[in-house]
N, C-alpha and C positions, 0 to 999 in steps of 0.2 A: 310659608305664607307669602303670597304672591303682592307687590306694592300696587296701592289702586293708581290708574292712571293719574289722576290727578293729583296726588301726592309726588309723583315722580318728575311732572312738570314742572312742579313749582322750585323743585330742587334743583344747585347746582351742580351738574355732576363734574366729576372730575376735569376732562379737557375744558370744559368750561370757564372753573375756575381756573386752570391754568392758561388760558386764553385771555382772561380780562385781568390776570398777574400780570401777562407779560405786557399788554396793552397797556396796562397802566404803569408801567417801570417797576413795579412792587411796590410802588410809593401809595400811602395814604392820599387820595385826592386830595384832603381838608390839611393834612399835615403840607402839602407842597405848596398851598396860598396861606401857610402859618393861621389858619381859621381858629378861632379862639382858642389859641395854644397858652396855657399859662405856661408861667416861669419853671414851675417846678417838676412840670412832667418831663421822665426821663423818656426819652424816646427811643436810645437802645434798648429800654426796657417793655417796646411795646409787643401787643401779639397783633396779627394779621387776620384779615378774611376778608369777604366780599361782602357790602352791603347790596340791598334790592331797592329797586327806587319806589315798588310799587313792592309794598309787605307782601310776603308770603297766606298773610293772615286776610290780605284783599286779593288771594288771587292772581300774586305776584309770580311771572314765569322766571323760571331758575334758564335764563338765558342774555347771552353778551348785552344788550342795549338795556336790561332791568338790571345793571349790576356794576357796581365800582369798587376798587381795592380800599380797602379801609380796613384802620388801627381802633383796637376797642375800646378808648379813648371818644373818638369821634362817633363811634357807632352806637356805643351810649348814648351821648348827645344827641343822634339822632332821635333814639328810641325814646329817650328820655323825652318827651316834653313839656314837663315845670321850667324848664329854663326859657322858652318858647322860640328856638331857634332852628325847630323844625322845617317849617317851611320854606324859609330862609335857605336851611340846607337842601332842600329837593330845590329847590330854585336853580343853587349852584352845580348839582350836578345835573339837571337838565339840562343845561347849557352846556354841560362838557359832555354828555351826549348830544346832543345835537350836533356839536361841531364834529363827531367821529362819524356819527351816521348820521345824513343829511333828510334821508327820509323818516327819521325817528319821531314817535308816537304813542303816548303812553298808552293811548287807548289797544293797541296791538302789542302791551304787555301786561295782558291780563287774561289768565284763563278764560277759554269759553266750550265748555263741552259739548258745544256745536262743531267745531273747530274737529275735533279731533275723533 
């Protein structure tokens, strides 16, 4: 079974993610400015991946400028929002986009099956 286009965009594929690993140190963005870190989280204990700054679930493209290294701690928190610190966090890492790619654009990270 063949993956539809647009499932496969939205994805990060491999170099990809390995791209915005190394971009980003391996480090959690939110863990590197200690962002609502409580006390008790172990952090050698955490797991990794990439979050999307624009959801998957809006059409979010699986590519470098939709995407920052993040601990599942943080990526919760994002997803999560009863604690409402979502926005707050897309705040923060559009700015750390922004300052890597200067013509960065949320609007040009989001599917358009025109586009393609």
């Amino acid at each position: 079974m063949t993956m539809k286009r647009r499932t496969k965009e939205l994805r990060f594929d491999i170099k990809t993610r390995e791209t915005i690993a190394m971009r980003d140190s391996e480090t959690c963005l939110f863990c590197s400015m200690y962002y609502q870190m409580p006390e008790t989280i172990d952090s050698s204990n955490l797991t990794f991946d990439i979050m999307h700054f624009i959801p998957k679930s809006q059409g979010g493209l699986g590519i470098e400028q939709n995407g920052v290294y993040g601990c599942r701690y943080h990526h919760h928190l994002l997803d999560n929002g009863n604690k409402g610190l979502r926005s707050e966090m897309l705040g923060m890492m559009a700015e750390y986009l922004k300052g890597i790619y200067p013509d960065w654009n949320k609007e040009n990270l989001i599917y358009k099956k025109t586009n393609y």
